[in-house]
N, CA, C, O and CB atoms as a CASP TS submission, in Angstrom:
PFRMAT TS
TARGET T0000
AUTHOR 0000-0000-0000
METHOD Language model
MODEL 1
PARENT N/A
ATOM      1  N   UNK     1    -197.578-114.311  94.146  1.00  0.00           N
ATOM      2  CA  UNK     1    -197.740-114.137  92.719  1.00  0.00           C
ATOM      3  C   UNK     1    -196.445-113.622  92.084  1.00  0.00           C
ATOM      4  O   UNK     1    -196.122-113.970  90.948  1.00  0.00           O
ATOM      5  CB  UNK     1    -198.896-113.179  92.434  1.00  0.00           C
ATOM      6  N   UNK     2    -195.549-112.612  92.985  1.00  0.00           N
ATOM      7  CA  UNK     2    -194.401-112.281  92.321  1.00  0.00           C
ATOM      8  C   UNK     2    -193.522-113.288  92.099  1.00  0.00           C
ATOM      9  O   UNK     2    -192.863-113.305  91.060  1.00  0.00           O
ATOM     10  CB  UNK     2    -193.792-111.356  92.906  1.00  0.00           C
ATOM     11  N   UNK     3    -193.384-114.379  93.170  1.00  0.00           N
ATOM     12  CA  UNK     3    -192.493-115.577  93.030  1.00  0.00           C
ATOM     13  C   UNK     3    -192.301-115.997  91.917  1.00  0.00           C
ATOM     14  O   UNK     3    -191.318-115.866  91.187  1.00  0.00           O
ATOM     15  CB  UNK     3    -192.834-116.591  93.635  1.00  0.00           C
ATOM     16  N   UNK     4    -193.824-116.835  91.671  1.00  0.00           N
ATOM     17  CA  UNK     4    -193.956-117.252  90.241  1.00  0.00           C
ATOM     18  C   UNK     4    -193.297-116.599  89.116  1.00  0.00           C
ATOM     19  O   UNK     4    -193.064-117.404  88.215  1.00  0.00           O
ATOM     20  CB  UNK     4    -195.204-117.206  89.927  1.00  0.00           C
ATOM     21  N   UNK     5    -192.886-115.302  88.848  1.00  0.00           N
ATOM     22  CA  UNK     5    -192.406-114.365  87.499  1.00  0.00           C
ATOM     23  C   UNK     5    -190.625-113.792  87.656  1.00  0.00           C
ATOM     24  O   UNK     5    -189.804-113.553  86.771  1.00  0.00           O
ATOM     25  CB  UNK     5    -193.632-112.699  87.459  1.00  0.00           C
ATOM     26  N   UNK     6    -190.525-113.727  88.927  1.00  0.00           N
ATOM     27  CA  UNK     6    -189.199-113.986  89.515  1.00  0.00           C
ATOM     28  C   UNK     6    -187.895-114.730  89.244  1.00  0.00           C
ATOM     29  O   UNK     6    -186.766-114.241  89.283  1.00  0.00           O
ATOM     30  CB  UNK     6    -189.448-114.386  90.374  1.00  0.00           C
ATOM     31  N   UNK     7    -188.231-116.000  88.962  1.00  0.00           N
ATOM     32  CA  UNK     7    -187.231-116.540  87.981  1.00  0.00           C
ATOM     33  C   UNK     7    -186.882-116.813  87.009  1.00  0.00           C
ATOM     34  O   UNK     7    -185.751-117.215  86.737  1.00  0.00           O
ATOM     35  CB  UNK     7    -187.000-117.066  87.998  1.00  0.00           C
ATOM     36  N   UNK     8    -188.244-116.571  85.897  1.00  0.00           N
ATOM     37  CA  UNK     8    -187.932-116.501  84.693  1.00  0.00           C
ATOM     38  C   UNK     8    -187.008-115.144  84.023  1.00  0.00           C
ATOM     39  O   UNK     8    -186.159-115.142  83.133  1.00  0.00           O
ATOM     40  CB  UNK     8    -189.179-116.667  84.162  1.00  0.00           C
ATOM     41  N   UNK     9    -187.674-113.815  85.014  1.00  0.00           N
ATOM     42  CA  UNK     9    -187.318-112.701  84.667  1.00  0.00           C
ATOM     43  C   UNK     9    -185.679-112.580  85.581  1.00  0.00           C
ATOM     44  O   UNK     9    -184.985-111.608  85.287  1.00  0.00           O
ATOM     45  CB  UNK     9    -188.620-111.613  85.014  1.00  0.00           C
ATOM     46  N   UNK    10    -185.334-113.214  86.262  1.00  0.00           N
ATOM     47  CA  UNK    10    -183.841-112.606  86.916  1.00  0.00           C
ATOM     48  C   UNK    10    -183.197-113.827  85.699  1.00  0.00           C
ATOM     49  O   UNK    10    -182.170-113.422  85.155  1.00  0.00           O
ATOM     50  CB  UNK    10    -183.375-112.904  89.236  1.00  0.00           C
ATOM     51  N   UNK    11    -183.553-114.870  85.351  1.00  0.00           N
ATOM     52  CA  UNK    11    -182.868-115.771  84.072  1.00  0.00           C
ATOM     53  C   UNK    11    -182.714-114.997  83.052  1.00  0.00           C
ATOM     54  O   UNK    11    -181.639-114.807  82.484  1.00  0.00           O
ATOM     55  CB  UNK    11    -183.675-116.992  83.508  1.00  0.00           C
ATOM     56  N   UNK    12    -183.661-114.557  82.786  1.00  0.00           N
ATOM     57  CA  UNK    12    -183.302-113.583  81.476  1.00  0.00           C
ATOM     58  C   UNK    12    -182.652-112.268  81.639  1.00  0.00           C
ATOM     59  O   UNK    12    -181.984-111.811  80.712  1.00  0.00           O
ATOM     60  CB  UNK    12    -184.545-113.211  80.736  1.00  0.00           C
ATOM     61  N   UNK    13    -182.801-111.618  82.764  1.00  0.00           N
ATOM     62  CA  UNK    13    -181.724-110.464  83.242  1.00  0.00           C
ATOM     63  C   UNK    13    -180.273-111.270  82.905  1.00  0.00           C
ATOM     64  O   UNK    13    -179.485-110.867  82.049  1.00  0.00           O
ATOM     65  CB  UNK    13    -181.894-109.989  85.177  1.00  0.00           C
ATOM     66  N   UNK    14    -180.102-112.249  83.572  1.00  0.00           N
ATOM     67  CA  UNK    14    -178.467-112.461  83.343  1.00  0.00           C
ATOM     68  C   UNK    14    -178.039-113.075  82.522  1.00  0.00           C
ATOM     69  O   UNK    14    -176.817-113.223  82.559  1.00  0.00           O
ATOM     70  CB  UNK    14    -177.789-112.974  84.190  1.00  0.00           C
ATOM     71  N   UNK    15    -178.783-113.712  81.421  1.00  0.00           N
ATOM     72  CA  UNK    15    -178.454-114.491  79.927  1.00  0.00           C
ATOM     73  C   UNK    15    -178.476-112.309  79.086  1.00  0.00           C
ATOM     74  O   UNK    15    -177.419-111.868  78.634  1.00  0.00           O
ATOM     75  CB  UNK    15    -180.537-116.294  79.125  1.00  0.00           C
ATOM     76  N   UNK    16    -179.205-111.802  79.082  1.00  0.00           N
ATOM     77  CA  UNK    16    -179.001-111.148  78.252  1.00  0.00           C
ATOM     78  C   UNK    16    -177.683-110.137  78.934  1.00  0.00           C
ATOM     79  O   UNK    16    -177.158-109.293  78.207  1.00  0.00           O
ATOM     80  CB  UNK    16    -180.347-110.605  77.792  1.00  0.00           C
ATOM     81  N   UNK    17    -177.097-110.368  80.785  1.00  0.00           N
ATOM     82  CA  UNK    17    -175.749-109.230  81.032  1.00  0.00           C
ATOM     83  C   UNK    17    -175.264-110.090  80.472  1.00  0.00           C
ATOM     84  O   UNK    17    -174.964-109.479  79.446  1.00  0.00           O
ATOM     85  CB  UNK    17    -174.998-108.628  82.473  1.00  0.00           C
ATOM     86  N   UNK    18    -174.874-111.229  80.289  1.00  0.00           N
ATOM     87  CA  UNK    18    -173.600-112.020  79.714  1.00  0.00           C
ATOM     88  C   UNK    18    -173.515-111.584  78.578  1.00  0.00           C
ATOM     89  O   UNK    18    -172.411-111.113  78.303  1.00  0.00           O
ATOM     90  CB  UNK    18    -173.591-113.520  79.638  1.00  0.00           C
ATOM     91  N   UNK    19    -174.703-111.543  77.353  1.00  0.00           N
ATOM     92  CA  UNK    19    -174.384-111.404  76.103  1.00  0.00           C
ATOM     93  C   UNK    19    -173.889-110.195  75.948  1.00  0.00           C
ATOM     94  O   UNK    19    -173.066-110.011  75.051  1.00  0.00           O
ATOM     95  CB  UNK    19    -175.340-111.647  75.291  1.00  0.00           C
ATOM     96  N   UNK    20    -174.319-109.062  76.847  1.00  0.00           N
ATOM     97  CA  UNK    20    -173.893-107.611  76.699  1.00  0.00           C
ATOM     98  C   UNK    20    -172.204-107.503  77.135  1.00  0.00           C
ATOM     99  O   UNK    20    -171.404-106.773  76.549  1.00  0.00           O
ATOM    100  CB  UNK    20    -174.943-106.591  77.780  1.00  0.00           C
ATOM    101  N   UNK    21    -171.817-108.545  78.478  1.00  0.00           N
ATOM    102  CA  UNK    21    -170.654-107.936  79.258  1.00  0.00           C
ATOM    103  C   UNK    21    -169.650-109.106  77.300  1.00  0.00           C
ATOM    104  O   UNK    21    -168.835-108.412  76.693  1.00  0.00           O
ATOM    105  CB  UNK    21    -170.373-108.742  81.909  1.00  0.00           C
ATOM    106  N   UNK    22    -169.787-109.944  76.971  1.00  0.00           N
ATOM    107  CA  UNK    22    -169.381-110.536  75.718  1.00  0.00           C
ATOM    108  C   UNK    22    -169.027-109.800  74.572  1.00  0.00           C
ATOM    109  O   UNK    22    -167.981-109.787  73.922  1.00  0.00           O
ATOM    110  CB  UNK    22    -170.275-111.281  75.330  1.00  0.00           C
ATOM    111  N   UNK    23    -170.162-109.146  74.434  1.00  0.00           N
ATOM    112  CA  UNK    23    -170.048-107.823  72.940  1.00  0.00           C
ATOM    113  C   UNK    23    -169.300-106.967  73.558  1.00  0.00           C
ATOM    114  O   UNK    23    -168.306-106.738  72.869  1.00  0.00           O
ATOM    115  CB  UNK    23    -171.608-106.842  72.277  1.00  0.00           C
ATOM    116  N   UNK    24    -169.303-106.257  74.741  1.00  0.00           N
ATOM    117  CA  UNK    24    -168.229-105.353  75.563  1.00  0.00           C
ATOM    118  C   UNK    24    -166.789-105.746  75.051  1.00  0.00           C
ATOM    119  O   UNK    24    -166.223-105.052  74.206  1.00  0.00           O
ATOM    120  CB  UNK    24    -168.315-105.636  77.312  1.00  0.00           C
ATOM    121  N   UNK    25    -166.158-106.990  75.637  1.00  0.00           N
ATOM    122  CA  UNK    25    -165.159-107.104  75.445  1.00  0.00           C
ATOM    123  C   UNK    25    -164.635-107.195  74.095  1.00  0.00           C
ATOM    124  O   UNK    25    -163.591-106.729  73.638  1.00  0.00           O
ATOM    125  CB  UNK    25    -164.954-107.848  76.084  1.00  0.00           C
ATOM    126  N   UNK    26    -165.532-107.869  73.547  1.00  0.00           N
ATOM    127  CA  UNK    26    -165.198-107.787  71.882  1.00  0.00           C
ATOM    128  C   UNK    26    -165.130-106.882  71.215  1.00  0.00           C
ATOM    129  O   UNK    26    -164.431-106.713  70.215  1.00  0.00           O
ATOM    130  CB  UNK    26    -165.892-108.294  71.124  1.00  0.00           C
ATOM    131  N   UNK    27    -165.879-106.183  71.722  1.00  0.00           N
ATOM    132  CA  UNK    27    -165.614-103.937  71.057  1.00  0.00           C
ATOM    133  C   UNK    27    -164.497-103.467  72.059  1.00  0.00           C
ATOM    134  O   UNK    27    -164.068-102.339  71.814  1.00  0.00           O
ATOM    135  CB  UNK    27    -167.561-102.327  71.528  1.00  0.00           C
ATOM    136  N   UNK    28    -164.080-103.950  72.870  1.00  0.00           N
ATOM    137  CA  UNK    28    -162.991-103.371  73.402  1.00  0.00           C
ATOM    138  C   UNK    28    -161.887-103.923  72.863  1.00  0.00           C
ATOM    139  O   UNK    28    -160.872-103.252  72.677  1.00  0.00           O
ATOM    140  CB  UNK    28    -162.958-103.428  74.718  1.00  0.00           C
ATOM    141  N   UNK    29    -161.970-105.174  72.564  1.00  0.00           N
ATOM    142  CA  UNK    29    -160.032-105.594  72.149  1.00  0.00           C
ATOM    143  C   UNK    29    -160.296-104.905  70.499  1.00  0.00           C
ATOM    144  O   UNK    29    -159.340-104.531  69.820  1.00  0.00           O
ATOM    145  CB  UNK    29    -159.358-108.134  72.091  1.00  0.00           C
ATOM    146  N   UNK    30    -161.454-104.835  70.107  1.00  0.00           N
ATOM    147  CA  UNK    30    -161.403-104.418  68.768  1.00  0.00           C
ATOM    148  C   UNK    30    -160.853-102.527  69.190  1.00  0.00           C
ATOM    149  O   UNK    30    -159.952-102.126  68.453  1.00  0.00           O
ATOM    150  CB  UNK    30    -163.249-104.763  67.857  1.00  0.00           C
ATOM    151  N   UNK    31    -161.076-102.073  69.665  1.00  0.00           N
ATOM    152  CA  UNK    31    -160.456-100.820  70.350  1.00  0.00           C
ATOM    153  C   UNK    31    -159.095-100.355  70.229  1.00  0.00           C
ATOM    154  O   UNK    31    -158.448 -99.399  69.801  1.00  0.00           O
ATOM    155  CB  UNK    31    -160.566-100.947  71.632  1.00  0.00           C
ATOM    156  N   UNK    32    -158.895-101.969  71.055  1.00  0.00           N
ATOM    157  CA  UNK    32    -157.639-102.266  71.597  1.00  0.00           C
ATOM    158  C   UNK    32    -156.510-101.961  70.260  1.00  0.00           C
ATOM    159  O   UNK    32    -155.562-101.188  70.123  1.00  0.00           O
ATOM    160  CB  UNK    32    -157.673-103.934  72.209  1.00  0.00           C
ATOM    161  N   UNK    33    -157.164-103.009  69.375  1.00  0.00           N
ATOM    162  CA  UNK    33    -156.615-103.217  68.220  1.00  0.00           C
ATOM    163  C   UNK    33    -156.010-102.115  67.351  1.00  0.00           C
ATOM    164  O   UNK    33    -154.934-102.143  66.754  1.00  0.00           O
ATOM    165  CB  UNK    33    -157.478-103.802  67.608  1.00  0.00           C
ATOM    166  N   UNK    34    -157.152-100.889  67.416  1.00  0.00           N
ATOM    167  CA  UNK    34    -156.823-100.121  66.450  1.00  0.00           C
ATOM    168  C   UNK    34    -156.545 -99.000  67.039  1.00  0.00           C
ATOM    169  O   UNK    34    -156.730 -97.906  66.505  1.00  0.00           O
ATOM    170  CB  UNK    34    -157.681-100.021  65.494  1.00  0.00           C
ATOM    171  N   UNK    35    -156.090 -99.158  68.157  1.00  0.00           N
ATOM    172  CA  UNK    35    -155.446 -97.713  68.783  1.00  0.00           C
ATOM    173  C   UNK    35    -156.486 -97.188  68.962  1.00  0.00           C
ATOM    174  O   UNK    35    -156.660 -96.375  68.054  1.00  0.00           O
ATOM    175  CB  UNK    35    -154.477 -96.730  67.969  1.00  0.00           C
ATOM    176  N   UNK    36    -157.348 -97.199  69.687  1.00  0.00           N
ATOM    177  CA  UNK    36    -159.035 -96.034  70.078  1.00  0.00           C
ATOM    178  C   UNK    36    -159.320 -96.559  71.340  1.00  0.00           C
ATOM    179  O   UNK    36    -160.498 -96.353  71.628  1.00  0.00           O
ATOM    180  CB  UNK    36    -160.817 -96.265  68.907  1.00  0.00           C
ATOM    181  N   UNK    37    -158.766 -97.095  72.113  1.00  0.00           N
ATOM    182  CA  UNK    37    -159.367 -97.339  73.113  1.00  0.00           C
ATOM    183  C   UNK    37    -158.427 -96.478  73.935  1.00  0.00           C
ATOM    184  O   UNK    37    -159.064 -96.366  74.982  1.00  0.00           O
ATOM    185  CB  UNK    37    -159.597 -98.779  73.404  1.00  0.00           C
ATOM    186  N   UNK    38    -157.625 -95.998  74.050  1.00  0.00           N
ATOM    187  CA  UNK    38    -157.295 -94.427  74.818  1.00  0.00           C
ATOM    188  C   UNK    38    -157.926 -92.854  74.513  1.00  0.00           C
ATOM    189  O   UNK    38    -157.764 -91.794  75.118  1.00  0.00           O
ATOM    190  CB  UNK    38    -155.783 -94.162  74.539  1.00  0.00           C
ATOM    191  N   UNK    39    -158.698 -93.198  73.320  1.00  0.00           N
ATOM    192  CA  UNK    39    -159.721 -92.196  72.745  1.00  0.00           C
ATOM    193  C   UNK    39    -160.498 -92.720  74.257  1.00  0.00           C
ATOM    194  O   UNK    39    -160.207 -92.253  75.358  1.00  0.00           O
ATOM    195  CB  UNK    39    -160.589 -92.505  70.834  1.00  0.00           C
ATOM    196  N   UNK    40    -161.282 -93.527  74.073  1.00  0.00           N
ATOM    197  CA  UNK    40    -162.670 -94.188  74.936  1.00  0.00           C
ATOM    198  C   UNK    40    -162.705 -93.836  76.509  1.00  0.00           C
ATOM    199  O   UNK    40    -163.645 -93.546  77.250  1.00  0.00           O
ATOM    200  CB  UNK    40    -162.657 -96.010  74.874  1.00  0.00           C
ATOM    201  N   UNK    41    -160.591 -94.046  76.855  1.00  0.00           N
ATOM    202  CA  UNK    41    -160.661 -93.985  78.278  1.00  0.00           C
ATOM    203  C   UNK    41    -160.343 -92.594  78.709  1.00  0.00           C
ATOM    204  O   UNK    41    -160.251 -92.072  79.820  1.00  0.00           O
ATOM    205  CB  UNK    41    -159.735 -94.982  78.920  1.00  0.00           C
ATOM    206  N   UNK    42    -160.214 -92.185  77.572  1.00  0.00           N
ATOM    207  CA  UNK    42    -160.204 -90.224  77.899  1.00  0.00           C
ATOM    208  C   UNK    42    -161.387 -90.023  77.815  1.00  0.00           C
ATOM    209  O   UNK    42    -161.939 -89.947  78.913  1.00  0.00           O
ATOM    210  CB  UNK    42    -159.425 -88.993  76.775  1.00  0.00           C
ATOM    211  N   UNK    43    -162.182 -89.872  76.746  1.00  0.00           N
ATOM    212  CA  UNK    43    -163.356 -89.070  76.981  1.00  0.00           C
ATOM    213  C   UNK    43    -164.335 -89.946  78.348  1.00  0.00           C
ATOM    214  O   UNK    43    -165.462 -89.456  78.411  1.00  0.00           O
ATOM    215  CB  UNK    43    -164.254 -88.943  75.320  1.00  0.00           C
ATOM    216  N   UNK    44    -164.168 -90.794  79.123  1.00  0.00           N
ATOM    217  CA  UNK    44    -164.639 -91.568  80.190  1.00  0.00           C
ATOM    218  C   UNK    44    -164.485 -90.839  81.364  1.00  0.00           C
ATOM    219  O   UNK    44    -165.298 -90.377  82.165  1.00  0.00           O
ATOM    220  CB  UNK    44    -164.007 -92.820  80.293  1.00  0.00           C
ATOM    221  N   UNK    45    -162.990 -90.831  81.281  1.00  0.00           N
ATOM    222  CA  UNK    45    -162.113 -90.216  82.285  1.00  0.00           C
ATOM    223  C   UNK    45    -162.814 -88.146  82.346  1.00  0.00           C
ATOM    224  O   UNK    45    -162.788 -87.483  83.383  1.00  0.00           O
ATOM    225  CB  UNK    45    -160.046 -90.544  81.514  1.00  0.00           C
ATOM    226  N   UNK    46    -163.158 -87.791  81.449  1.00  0.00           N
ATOM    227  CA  UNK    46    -163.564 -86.511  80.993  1.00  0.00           C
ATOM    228  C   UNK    46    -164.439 -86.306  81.826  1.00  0.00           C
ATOM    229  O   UNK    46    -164.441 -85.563  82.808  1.00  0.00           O
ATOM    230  CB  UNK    46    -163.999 -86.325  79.680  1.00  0.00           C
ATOM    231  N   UNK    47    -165.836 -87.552  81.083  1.00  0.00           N
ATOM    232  CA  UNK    47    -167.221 -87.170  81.643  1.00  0.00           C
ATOM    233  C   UNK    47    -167.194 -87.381  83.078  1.00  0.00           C
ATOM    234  O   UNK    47    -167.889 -86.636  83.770  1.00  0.00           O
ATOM    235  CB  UNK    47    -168.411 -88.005  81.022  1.00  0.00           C
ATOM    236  N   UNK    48    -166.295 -88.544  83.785  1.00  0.00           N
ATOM    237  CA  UNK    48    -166.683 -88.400  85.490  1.00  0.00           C
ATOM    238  C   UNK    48    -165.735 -87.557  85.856  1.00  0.00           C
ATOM    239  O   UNK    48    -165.804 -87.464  87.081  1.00  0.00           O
ATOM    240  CB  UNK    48    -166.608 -89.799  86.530  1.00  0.00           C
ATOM    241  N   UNK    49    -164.972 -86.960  85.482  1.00  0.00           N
ATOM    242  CA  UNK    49    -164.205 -85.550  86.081  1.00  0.00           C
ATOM    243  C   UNK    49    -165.157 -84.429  86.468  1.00  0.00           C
ATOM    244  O   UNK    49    -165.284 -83.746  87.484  1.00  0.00           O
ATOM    245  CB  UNK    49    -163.183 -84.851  84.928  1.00  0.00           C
ATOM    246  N   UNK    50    -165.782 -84.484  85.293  1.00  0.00           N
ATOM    247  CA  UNK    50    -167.005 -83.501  84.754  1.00  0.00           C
ATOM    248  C   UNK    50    -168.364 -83.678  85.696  1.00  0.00           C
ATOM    249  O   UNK    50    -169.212 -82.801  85.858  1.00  0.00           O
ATOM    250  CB  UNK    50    -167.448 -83.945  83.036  1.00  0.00           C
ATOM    251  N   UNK    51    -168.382 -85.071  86.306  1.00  0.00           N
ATOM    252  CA  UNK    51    -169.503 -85.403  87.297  1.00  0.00           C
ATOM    253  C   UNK    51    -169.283 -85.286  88.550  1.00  0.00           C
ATOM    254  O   UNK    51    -170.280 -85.167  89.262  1.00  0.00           O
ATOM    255  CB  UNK    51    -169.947 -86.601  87.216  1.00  0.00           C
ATOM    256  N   UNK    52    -167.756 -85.282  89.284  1.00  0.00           N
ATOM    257  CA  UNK    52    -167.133 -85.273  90.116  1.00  0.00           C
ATOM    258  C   UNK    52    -167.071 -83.550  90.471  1.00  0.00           C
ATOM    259  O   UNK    52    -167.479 -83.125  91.552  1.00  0.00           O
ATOM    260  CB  UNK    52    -165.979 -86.100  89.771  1.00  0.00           C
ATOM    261  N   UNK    53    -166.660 -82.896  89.698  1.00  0.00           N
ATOM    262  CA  UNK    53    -167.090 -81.576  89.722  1.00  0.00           C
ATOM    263  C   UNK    53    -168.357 -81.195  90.035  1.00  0.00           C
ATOM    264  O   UNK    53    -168.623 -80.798  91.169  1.00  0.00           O
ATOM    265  CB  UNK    53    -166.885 -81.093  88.687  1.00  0.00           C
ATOM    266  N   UNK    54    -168.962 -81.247  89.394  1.00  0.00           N
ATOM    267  CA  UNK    54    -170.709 -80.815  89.358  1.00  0.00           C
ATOM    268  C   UNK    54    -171.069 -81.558  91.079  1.00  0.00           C
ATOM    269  O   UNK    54    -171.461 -80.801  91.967  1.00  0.00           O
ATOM    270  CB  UNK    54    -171.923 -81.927  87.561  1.00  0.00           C
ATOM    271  N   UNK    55    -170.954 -82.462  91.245  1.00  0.00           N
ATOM    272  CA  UNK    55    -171.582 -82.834  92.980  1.00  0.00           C
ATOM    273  C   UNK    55    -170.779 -82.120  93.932  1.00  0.00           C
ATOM    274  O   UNK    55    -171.281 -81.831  95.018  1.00  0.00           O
ATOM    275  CB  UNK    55    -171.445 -84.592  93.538  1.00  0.00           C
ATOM    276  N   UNK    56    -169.160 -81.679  93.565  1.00  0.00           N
ATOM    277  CA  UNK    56    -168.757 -81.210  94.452  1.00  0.00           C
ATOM    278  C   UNK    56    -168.982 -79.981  95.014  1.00  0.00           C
ATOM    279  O   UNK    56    -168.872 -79.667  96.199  1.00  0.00           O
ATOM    280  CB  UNK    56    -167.926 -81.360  94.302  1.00  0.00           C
ATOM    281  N   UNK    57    -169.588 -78.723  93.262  1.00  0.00           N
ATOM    282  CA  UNK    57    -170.266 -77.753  93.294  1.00  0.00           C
ATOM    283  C   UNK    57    -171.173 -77.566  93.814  1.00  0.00           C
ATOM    284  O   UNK    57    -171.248 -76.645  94.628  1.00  0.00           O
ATOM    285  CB  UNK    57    -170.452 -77.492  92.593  1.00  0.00           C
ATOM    286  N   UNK    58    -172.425 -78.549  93.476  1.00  0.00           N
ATOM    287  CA  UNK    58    -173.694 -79.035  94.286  1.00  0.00           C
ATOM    288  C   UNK    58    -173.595 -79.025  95.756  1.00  0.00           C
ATOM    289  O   UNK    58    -174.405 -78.311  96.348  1.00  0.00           O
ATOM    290  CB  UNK    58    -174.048 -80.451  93.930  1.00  0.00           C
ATOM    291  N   UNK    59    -172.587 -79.816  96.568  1.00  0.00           N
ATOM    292  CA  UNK    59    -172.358 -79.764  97.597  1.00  0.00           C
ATOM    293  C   UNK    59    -172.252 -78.750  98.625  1.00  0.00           C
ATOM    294  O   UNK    59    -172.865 -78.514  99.666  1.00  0.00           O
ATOM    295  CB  UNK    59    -171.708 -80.209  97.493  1.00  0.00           C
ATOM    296  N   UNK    60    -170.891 -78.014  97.759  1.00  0.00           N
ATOM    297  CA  UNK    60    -170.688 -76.816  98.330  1.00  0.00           C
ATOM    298  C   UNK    60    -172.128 -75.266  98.416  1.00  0.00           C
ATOM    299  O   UNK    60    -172.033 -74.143  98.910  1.00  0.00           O
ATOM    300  CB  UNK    60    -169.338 -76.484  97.420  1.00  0.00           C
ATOM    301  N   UNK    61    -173.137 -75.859  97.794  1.00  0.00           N
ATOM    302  CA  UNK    61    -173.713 -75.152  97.346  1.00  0.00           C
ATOM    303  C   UNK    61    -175.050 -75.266  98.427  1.00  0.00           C
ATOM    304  O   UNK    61    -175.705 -74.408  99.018  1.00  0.00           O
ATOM    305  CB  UNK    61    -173.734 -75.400  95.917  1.00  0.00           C
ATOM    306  N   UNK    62    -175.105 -76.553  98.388  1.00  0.00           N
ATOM    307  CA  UNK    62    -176.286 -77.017  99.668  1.00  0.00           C
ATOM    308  C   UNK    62    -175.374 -76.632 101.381  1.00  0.00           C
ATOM    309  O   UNK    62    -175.911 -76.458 102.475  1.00  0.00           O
ATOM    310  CB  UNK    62    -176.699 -79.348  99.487  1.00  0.00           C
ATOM    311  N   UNK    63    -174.296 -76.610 101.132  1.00  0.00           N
ATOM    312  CA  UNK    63    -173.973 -76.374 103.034  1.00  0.00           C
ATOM    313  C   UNK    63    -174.091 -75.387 102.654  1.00  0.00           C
ATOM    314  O   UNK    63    -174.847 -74.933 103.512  1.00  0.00           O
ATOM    315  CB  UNK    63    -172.579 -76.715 104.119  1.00  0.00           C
ATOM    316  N   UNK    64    -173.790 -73.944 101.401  1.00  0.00           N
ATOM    317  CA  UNK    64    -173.778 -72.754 102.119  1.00  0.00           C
ATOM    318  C   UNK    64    -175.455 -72.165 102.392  1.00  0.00           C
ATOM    319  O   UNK    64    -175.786 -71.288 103.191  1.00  0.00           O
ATOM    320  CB  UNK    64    -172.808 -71.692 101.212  1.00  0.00           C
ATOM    321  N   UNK    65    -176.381 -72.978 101.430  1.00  0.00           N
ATOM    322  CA  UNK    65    -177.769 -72.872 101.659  1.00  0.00           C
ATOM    323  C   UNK    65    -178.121 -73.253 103.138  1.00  0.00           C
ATOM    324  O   UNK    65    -178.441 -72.282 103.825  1.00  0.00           O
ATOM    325  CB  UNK    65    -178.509 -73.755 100.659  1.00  0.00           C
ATOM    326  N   UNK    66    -178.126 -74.297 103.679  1.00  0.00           N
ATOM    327  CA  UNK    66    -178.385 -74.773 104.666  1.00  0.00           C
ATOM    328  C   UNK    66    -177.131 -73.910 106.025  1.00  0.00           C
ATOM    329  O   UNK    66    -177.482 -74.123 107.186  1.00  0.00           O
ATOM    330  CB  UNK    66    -178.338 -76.435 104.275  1.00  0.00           C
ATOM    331  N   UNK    67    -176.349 -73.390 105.924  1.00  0.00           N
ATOM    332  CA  UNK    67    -175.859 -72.310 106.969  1.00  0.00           C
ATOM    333  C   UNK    67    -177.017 -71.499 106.687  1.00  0.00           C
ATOM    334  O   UNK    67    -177.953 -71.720 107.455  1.00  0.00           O
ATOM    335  CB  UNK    67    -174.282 -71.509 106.756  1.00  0.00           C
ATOM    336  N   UNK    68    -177.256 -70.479 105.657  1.00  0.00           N
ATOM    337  CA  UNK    68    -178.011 -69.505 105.664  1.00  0.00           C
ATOM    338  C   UNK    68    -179.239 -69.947 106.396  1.00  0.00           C
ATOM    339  O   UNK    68    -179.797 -69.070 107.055  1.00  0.00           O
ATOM    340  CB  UNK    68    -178.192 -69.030 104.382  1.00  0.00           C
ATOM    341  N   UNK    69    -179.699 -70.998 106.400  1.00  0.00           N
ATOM    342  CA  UNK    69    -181.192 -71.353 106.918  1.00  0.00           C
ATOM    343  C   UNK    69    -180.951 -71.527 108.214  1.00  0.00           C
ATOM    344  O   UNK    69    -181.936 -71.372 108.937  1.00  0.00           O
ATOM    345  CB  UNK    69    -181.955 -72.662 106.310  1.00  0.00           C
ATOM    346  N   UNK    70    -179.829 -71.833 108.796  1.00  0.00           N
ATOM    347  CA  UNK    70    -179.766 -71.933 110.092  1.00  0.00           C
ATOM    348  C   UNK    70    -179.639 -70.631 110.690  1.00  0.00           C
ATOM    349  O   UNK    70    -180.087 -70.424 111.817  1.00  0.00           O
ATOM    350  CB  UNK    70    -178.781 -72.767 110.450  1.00  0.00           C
ATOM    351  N   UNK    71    -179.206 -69.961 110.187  1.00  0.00           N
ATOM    352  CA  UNK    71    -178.739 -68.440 110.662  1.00  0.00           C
ATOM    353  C   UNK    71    -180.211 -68.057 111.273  1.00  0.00           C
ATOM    354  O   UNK    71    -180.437 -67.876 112.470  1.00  0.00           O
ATOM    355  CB  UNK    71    -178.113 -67.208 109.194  1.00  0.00           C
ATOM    356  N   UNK    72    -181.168 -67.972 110.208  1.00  0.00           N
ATOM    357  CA  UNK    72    -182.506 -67.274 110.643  1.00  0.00           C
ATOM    358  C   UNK    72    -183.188 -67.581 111.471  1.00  0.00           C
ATOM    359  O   UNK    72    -184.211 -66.935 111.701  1.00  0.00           O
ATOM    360  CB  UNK    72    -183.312 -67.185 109.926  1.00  0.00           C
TER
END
């Protein structure tokens, strides 16, 4: 039964990424254009700095949990 709904729905998954990855580029050279697209790739560059941090915190945070649990 899933078969049947399977290809209509992965057809329309990738007619509507094309139209999205399309408008992408077109808001990007428009970017491009007006000097803002080094605005875009900073604050980008910001938020996964900002995410890259936070897991590394996380990380460090679960081995020192998990020593303590081993200790006992």
């Amino acid at each position: 039964m899933m078969k049947k709904y399977l290809k209509p729905l992965m057809t329309g998954f990738f007619s509507l990424g094309s139209l999205v990855s399309y408008s992408q580029v077109e808001m990007a050279d428009n970017f491009r254009g007006e000097g803002k697209i080094y605005i875009v790739i900073g604050v980008i560059l910001i938020i996964l700095a900002g995410f890259f941090v936070l897991l590394f915190r996380l990380d460090k945070r679960t081995k020192q949990l998990e020593k303590e649990v081993r200790e006992k």
